[in-house]
C-alpha positions in Angstrom: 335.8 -59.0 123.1 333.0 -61.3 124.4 330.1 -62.2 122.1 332.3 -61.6 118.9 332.0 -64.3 116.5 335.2 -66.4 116.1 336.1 -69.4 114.3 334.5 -72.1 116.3 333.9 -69.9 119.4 330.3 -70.3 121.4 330.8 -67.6 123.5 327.6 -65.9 124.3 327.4 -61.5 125.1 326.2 -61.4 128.3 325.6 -58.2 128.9 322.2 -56.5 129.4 319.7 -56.6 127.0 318.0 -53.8 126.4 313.6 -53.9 126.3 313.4 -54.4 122.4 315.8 -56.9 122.6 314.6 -59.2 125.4 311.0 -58.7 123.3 312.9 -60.2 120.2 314.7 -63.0 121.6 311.4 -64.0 123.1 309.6 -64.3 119.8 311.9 -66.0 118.2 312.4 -68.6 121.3 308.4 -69.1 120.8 308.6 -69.7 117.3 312.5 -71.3 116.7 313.1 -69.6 113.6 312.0 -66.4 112.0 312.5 -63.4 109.1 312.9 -59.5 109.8 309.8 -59.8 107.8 307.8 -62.8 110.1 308.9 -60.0 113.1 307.2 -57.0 111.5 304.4 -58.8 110.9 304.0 -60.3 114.6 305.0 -56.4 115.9 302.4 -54.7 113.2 303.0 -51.2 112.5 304.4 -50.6 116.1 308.4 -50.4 114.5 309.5 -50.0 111.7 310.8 -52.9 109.6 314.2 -51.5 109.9 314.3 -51.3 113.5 313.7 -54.9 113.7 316.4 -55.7 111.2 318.7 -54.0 113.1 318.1 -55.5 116.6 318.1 -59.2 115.1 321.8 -58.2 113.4 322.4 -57.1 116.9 321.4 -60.4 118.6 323.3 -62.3 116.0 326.8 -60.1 116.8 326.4 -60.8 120.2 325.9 -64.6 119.5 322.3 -64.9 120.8 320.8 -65.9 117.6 322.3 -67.1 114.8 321.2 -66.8 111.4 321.5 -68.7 108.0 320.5 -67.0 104.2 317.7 -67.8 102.5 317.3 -66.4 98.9 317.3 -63.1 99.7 316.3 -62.8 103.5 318.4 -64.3 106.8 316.4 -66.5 108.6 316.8 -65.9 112.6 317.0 -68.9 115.1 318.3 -68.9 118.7 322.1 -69.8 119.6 321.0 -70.9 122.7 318.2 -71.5 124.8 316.3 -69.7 127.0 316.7 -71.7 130.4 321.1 -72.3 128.8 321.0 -68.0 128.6 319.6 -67.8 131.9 322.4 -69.8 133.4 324.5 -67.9 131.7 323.8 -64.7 133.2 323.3 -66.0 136.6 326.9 -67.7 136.6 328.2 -64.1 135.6 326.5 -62.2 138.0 327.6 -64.8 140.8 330.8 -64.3 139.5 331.0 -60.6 139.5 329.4 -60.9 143.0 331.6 -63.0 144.3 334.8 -62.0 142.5 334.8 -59.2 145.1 336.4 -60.5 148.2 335.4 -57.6 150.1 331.4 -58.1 149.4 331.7 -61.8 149.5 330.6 -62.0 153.1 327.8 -59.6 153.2 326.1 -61.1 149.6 326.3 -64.8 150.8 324.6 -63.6 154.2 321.9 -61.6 151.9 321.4 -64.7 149.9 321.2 -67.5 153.3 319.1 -65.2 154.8 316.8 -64.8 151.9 316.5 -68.6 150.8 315.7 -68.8 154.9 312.9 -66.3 155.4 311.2 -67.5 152.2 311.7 -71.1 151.5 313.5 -73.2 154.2 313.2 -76.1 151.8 315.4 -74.4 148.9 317.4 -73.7 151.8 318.2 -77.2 152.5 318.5 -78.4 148.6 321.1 -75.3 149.3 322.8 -77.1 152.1 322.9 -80.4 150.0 324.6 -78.6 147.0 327.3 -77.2 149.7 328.0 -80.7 151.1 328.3 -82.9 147.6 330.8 -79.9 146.9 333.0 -80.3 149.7 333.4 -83.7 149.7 333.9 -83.5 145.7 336.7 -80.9 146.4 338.3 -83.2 149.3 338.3 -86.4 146.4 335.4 -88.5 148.6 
């Protein structure tokens, strides 16, 4: 299963977080560390303490944060960054896009025709990427 923790494993869950979630993972990216306690306070009486435990234990299964003890309490800190996750989930939603020969055509189109109608310069950068590949994959 992705995201579950295993012996030297850094896989991340990339599946869809859900609104309380993303909100967490963003405070503790803003602060680098942080209790269930540290959250409550930063989220007032807007959950309930529990609530917040549970979503961080969540994070932590699905290897976003990662969390180390601390007398009594875990102390919460990110697995990975926030530009590393966003990669992350962009390379998987390429590859889902992609993965399906039969939209391949129409999705690269979308995307050429997007980069071209807003930003002819990204499309270029775009252009650059495609050529350092090919000569890369031919061994130049």
């Amino acid at each position: 299963m992705l995201g579950k923790r295993e012996s030297g494993s850094r896989e991340v869950a990339l599946e869809r977080l859900g609104q309380l979630e993303s909100e967490v993972l963003k405070r503790v990216w803003a602060r680098g560390e942080m209790s269930v306690r540290d959250l409550h306070t930063e989220f007032g009486s807007r959950l309930a303490y529990t609530t917040l435990m549970t979503t961080l234990d969540r994070l932590y299964k699905k290897t976003i944060l990662k969390r180390r003890k601390e007398g009594r309490a875990f102390l919460y800190s990110p697995a990975v960054t926030e530009g590393e996750y966003r990669e992350m989930l962009a390379q998987r939603l390429m590859g889902v896009i992609l993965g399906s020969p039969k939209h391949q055509d129409a999705v690269l189109c979308f995307f050429v025709n997007a980069l071209g109608e807003n930003d002819a310069e990204t499309l270029d950068k775009l252009d650059q990427m495609v050529h350092a590949k090919m000569r890369t994959l031919r061994g130049e």
